[in-house]
N, C-alpha and C positions, 0 to 999 in steps of 0.2 A: 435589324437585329444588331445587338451592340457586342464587342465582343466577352463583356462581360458576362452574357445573356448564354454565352457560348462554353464559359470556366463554367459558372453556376451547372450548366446541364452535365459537363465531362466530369461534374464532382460528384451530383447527385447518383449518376449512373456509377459509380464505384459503391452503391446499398447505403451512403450515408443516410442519414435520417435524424439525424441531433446535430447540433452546430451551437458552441459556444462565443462568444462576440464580445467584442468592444469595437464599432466604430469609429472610424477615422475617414480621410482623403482615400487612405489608401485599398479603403476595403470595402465601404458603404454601399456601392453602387450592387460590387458582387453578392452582397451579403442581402442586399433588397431583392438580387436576381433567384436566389437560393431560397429565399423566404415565398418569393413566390410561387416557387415551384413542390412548396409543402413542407420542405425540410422546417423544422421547430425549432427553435431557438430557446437559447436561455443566455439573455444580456445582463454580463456581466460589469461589477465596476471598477475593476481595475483590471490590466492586461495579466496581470502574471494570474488573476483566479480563473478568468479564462482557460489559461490553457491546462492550470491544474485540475478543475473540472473534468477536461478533453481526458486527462490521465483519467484519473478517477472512472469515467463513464468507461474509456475503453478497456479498464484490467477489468470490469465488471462485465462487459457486454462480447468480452473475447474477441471484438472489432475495433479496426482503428479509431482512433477517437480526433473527432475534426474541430480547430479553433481556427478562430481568425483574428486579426488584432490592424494596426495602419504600420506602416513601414518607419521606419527611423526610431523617435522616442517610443514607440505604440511596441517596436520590435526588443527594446534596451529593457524593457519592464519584467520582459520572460523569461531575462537568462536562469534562475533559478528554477522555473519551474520544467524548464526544456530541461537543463541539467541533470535534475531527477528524473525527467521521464529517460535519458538515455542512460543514466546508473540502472534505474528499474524495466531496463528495455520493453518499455510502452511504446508501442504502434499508434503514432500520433500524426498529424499531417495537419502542419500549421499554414495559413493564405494569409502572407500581409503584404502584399503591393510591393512597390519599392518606386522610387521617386522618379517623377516624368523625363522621358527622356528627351522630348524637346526646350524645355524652361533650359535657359541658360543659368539661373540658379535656383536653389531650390534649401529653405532653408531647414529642412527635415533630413537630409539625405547624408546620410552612412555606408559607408563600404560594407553590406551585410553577413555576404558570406564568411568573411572569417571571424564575423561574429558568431555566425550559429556553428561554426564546424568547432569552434572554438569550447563552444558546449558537448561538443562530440554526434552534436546531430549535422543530417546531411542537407545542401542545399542545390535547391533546383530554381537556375533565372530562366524565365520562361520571358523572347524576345521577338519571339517569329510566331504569328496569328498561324500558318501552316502546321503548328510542330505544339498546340497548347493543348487538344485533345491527348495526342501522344505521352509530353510530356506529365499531364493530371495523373494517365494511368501508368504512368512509371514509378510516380511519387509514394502512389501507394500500392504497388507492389514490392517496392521494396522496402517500404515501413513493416509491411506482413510478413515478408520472410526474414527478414531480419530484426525486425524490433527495436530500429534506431530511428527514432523521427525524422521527418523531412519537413523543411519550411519550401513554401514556395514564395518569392519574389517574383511582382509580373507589376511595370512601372504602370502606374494608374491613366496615366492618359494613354497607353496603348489596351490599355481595358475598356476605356468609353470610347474607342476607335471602333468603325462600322464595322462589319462582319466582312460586309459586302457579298461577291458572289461564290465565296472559297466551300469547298467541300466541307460537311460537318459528318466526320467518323469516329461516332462512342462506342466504345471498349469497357467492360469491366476489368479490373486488374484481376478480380478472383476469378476470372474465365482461363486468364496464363497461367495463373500461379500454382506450379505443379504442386502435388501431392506427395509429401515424404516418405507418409507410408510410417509402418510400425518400424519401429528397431527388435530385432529377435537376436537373441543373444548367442556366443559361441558355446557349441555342447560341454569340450573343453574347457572353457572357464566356466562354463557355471559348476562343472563336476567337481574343480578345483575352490571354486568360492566355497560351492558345501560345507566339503569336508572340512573348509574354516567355522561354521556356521557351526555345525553338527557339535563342533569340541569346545564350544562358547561355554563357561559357568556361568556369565551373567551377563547377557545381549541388552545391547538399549538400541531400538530400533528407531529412528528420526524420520518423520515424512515431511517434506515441501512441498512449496507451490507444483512440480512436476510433478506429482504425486497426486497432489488435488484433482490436474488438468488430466491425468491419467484414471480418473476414477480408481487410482491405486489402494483406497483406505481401508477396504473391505482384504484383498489380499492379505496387506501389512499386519490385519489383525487376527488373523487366521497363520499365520508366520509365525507372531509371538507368540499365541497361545502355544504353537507348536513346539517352538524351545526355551519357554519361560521368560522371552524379554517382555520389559515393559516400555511404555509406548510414549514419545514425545514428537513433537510437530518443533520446524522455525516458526519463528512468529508470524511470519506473511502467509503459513497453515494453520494457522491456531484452527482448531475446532476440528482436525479431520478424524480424530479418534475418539471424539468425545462422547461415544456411544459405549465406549470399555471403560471395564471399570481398574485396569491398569495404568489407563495415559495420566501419567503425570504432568498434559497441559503443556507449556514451552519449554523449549534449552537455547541456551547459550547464557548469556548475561542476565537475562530477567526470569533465569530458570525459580522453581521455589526452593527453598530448603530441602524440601525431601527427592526434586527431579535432581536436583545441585549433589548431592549423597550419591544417586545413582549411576552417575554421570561419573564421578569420582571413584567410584569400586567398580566398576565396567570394565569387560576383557575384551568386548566385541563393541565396537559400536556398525551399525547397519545403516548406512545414508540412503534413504530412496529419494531420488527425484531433489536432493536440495541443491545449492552453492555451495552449502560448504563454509561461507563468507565466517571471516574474523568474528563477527558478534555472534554466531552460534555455537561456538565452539570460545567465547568468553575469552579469545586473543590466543586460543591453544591451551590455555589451562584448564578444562575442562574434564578432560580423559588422559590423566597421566599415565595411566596401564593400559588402553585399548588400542587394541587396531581396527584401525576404519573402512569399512566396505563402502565402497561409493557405487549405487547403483544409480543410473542415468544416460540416456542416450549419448549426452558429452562427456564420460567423467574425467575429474581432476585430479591432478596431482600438487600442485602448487594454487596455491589462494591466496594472496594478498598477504605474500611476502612469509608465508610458512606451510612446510609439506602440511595438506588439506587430507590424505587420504595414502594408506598404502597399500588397500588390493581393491580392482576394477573390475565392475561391469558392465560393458557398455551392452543399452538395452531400455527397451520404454518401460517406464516404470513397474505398471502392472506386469509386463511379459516376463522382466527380470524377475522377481517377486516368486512370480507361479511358477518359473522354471527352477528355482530354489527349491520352494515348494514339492514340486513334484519329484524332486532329484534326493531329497532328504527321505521320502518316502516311508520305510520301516528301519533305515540306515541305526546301526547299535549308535546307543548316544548322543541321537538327535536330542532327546529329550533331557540334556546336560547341563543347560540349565537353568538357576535353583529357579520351581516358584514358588519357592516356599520364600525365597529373596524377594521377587517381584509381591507377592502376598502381601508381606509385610511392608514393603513402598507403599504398596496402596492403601494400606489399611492407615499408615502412618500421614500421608496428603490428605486423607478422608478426615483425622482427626483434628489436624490443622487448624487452628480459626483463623490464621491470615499464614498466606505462602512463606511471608519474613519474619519470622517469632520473636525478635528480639523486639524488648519494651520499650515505650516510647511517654515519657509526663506529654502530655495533652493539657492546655491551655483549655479553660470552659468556654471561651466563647469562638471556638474552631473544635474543625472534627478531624479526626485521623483519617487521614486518605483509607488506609487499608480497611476502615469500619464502613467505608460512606462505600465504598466498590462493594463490599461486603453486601447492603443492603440495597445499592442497586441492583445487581446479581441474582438476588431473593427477588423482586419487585418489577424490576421490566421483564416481558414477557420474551421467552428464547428466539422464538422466530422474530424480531426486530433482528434487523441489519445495525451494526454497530460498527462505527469508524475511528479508528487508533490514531489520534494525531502522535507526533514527535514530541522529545522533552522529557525531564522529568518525569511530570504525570504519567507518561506512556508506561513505565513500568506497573502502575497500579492498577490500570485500565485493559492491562493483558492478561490478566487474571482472573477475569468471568467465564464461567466454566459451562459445560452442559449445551453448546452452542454449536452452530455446523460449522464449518471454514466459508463455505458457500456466502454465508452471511458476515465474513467479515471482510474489512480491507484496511492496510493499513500500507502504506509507503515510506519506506526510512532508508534508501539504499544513498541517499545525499546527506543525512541528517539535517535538512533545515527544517524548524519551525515556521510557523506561518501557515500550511498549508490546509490544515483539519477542514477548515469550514469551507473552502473548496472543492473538497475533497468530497464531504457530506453531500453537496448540492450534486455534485456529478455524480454519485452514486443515487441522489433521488430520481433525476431524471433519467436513466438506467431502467429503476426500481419503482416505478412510480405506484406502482399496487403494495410496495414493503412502506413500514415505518423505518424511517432511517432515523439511528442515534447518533450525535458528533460527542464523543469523548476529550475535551483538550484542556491545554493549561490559559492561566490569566494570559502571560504574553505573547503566547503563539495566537490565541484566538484577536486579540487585540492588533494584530498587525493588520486584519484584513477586517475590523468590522464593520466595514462602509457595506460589505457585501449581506448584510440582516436588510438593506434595502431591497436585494434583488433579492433574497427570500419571502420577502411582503409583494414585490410585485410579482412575482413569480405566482405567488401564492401557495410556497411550498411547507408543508404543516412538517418540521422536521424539531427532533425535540435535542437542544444544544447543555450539553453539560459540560461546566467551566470547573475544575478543581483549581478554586483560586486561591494559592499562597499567597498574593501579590507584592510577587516578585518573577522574577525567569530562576525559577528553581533550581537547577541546575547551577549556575553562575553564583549563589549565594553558601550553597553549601561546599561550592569548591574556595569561595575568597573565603570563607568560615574555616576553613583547614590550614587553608595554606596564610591566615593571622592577617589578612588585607580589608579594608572597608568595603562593605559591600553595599554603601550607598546608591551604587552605580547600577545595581541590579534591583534595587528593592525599588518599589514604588508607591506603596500603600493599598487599601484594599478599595479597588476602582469599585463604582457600585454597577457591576454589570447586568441586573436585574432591572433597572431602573436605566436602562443603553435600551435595551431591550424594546421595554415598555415604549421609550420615545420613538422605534421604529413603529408602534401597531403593534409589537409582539407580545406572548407573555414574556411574565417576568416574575420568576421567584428568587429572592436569596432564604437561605440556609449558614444555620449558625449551631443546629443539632439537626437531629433526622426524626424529629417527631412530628415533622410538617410533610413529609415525604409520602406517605399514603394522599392526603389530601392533594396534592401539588397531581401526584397519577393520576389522580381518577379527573381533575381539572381539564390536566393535557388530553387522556381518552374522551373526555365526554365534547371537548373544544373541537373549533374547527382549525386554528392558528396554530404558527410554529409557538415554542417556548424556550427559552433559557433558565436553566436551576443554575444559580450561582451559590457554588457552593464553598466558604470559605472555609480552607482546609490550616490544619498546623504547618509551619515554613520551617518546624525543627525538626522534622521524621525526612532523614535521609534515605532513599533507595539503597537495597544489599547493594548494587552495578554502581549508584554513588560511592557509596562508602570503599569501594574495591580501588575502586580509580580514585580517591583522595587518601586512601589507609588509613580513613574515620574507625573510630572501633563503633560508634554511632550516627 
């Protein structure tokens, strides 16, 4: 038995069962040894979609999510994607080897560790055949309780070294990993939140991803009915209210006009379960009159460089919630306030035809993003799983209403582009019974298209929509403001319908929306993934553009 034979079994036994890959020297051997022990693969083609998959699969599957990649150049390709997974603290646990340690040279080899800690992930060199079992299950118990990836380095010729006669003792990490337990909140403060609660004229209550993970969304909306707020999610909750007919859908930055109003006359704002982070609260300008309740087992005071919050309580989502709840009781004044306020919100996003109302000339042979979401929205069916790349686009594509949280994902706590179609794959393999949809721009999609191969060999039927401006959208309407050429961003209208098509895949472009019924019932009745290229106008700036360049359009 080799001792690679030996990693393979101490990784398997931590419930993995998915493995993302790019072979190399440094990781081939292990990754044959893992493959044969059942774990399933999806070989990817470049290192950094790898581990972005790993992300993708594990914010989906609530388990670490496992990549492997070769050591050196194999290990330089993922700083962006590790990056993100330690902004969006994903429990990730990457295997790339690290270079032999008997060659007296070796022309792949890097000093790894302060590369990866460098990304703010942790690193574990694993050097002694006695201490690799131990080590595997350290690696990922503390990606679990803490939610900051671990790479492992283990130099590849002491991986093909014999086992020999040493003791093999497998551990699962979720056998140590204690149980936190519920957060219950102080009787004291929550008597004290109340009577904040209670004296509110117009509550806007916000749920996050902790909120999601708390089954909290049922509470939350049982709260506002109770004192007339109306309901908004962060974007990495989108969908958790979307059963009332109050939620105004998202806040911060890509809030709509009429959440953006509410958000702005607010005396209370209710945080359950979020961050808090700069882009939900639109850099602080969002709530110029509220005070902010932050409920959460951590909560904050300080968020990236401005008070995030000025009354706490700490408390798991749900528990905080219903101890509110419960404590408001028949209190005089609970019901303070207006909703006849929140009534007319809703009635006013209901009557809406796009979130951003401000007009926009449209060119006849492109479509207005806001029209084309619009009719995607009516036309794909709500239970598909939908994935929000970065960019631009991202604002338009946050705006499909009627949909669970459960089924959405999207990761932007790094802001890099690139990641969408990554992202897509690892949420299919996750989701392999959901239709997964990838929402992205021309040049985010474009960074990583080599990976439409490993959706053809894969043979993942995943349906890819491109809102192509062709340009990096974002970069054209900022050098457009600020009077500079924006040669440097624009690039023409790549025919990615016909990219597509030369993978095996489908391939439609779109130039109006009256081929879009037909294009659906193609992709349902097919067995293949598809890409609808859809060439959008490059003049319709984003409200979150236009704010950050002080476009009046």
């Amino acid at each position: 038995m080799k001792t690679y034979d030996v990693v393979a079994k101490a990784i398997k036994a931590q419930g993995v069962g998915h493995c993302f890959a790019l072979l190399g020297d440094g990781n081939m051997h292990f990754a044959g040894a893992l493959a044969h022990l059942g774990v399933s693969f999806t070989y990817a083609r470049h290192e950094h979609c790898a581990v972005s998959m790993a992300m993708a699969y594990a914010r989906v599957t609530g388990q670490p999510g496992l990549a492997t990649v070769t050591c050196g150049p194999g290990l330089t390709q993922v700083m962006t994607g590790l990056s993100a997974a330690v902004r969006a603290r994903i429990p990730l646990v990457l295997f790339v080897g690290e270079s032999p340690l008997r060659a007296s040279w070796y022309n792949q080899e890097i000093d790894q560790a302060p590369f990866v800690t460098a990304c703010g992930a942790e690193y574990v060199r694993i050097l002694h055949k006695p201490r690799v079992t131990r080590q595997i299950q350290d690696a990922f118990s503390r990606t679990q309780m803490s939610g900051i990836p671990v790479v492992i380095g283990m130099p590849f010729d002491l991986q093909e070294s014999e086992w020999g006669n040493l003791n093999v003792t497998i551990e699962a990490a979720s056998d140590f990993v204690p149980s936190a337990g519920k957060v219950f909140p102080d009787p004291g403060v929550v008597d004290a939140v109340t009577a904040l609660v209670a004296q509110a004229k117009r509550p806007v209550l916000i749920g996050g991803r902790g909120a999601v993970l708390a089954d909290a969304g049922p509470s939350c909306i049982r709260l506002a009915d109770k004192i007339g707020a109306v309901l908004l999610t962060s974007l990495p909750a989108r969908g958790l209210f979307h059963r009332s007919i109050h939620s105004l859908n998202v806040v911060g930055g890509f809030a709509s006009d009429t959440a953006r109003k509410a958000c702005l006359e607010s005396d209370l704002v209710i945080a359950v379960g979020t961050s808090l982070a700069s882009h939900s609260a639109d850099a602080g300008r969002l709530y110029p009159n509220a005070k902010i309740l932050h409920i959460d087992t951590h909560p904050i005071i300080y968020q990236q460089g401005r008070v995030a919050a000025h009354h706490h309580l700490c408390a798991d989502a749900k528990i905080g919630v219903d101890a509110i709840l419960n404590a408001l009781g028949d209190i005089k004044g609970c019901s303070s306030g207006s909703h006849e306020w929140r009534d007319e919100l809703a009635a006013q996003q209901k009557a809406a035809e796009y979130p951003d109302a401000l007009p926009f000339q449209v060119a006849p042979d492109v479509i207005d993003p806001r029209q084309m979401i619009k009719a995607l929205d009516q036309k794909l069916p709500k239970d598909w799983f939908m994935v929000n790349s970065s960019g631009h686009c991202s604002y338009y594509a946050a705006h499909m209403t009627g949909r669970s949280a459960d089924a959405f994902l999207t990761i932007r706590e790094f802001g890099a582009i690139g990641n969408g179609l990554s992202y897509a794959i690892g949420v299919a393999a996750a989701r392999p019974e959901t239709q997964v949809v990838l929402i992205d721009g021309d040049g985010g999609f474009l960074m990583h298209a080599q990976e439409l191969e490993t959706i053809k060999r894969h043979g993942i039927k995943l349906l890819m929509i491109v809102m192509n401006d062709a340009a990096y959208g974002s970069e054209i309407h900022k050098l457009r403001v600020d009077g500079h050429d924006e040669t440097g961003a624009a690039f023409g209208q790549t025919d990615l319908a016909s990219v597509a098509r030369g993978f095996g895949l489908g391939g439609v472009s779109f130039t109006n929306l009256e081929e879009l019924d037909a294009a659906f019932e193609d992709f349902v009745s097919g067995e293949k993934a598809a890409l609808w290229d859809f060439h959008i106008s490059d003049q319709i700036a984003s409200p979150v553009m236009r704010r950050l360049t002080g476009a009046k359009k």
